[in-house]
N, C-alpha and C positions, 0 to 999 in steps of 0.2 A: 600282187595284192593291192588293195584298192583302200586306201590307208583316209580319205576324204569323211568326216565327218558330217553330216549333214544337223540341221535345227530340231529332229525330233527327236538323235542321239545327244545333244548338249541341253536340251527339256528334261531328256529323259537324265541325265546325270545330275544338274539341278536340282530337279525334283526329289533324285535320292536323297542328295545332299541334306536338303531341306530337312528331309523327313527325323535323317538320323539325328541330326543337329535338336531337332523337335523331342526326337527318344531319350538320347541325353538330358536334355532340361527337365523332361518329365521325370524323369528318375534321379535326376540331384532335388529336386522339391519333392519328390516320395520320401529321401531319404532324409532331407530335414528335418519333415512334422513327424517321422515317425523316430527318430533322434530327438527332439525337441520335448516326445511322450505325449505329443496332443493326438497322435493316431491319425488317420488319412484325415477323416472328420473330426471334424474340432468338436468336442464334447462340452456343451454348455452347464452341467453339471459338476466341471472339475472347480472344487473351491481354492486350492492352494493354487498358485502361477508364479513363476519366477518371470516378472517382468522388466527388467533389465539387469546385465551384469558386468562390469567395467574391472578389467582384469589390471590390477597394481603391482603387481610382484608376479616374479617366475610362481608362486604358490601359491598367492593372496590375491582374494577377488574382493568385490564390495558388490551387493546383491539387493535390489530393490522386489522385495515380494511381496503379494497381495493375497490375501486371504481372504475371501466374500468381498467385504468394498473394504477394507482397510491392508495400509500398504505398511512396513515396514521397513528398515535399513538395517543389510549385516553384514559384518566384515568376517569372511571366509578363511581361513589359513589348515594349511596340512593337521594341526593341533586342534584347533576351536572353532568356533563360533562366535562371535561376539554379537551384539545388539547396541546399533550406532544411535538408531534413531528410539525414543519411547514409545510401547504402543499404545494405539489412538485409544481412548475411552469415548466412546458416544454412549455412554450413558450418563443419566442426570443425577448428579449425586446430591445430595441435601443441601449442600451450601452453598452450589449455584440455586437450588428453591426459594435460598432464604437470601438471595443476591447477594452473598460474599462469595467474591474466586476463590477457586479451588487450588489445594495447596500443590507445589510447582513440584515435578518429578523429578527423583535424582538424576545427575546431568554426566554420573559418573557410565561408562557401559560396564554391561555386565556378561564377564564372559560365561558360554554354554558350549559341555565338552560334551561331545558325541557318545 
């Protein structure tokens, strides 16, 4: 039996190599975006996005999400929700009209139970 390898059988094992290596990676990023809920195609229609999230505790995350252009901060736990950051107001309320700042928002969070 004639056990010699020649250069189109180690092409040709390479090349498998390659490939499956390639099949692999194709299907760990299939199964990200469609774990992730953005679907194969990213859908430029989704208004909610959870855009980063920084995991604190075996239970507790901190959550930066955006909703059309404005982003907010919230602390995640097995029980609640909480609201780290206030949400952004862009709209113009009377008293910047009349050039006095607007009054400052409580600084307290406020928790939201599921």
């Amino acid at each position: 039996m004639n056990s010699v390898w020649t250069l189109g059988d180690w092409l040709q094992y390479l090349f498998s190599f390659i490939f499956v290596i390639g099949l692999l990676l194709a299907l760990l990023w299939t199964l990200r975006k469609l774990q992730n809920g953005q679907g194969l195609l990213r859908k430029h229609t989704q208004r909610l996005q959870t855009v980063e999230t920084l995991s604190v505790g075996a239970r507790q995350k901190i959550m930066l999400i955006r909703v059309d252009e404005r982003e907010i901060l919230v602390g995640v736990s097995a029980q609640n929700i909480t609201v780290l950051s206030p949400w952004p107001d862009h709209h113009i309320h009377s008293s910047e009209a009349s050039g006095k700042a607007p009054a400052a928002l409580a600084a307290s969070p406020e928790p939201l139970t599921p």
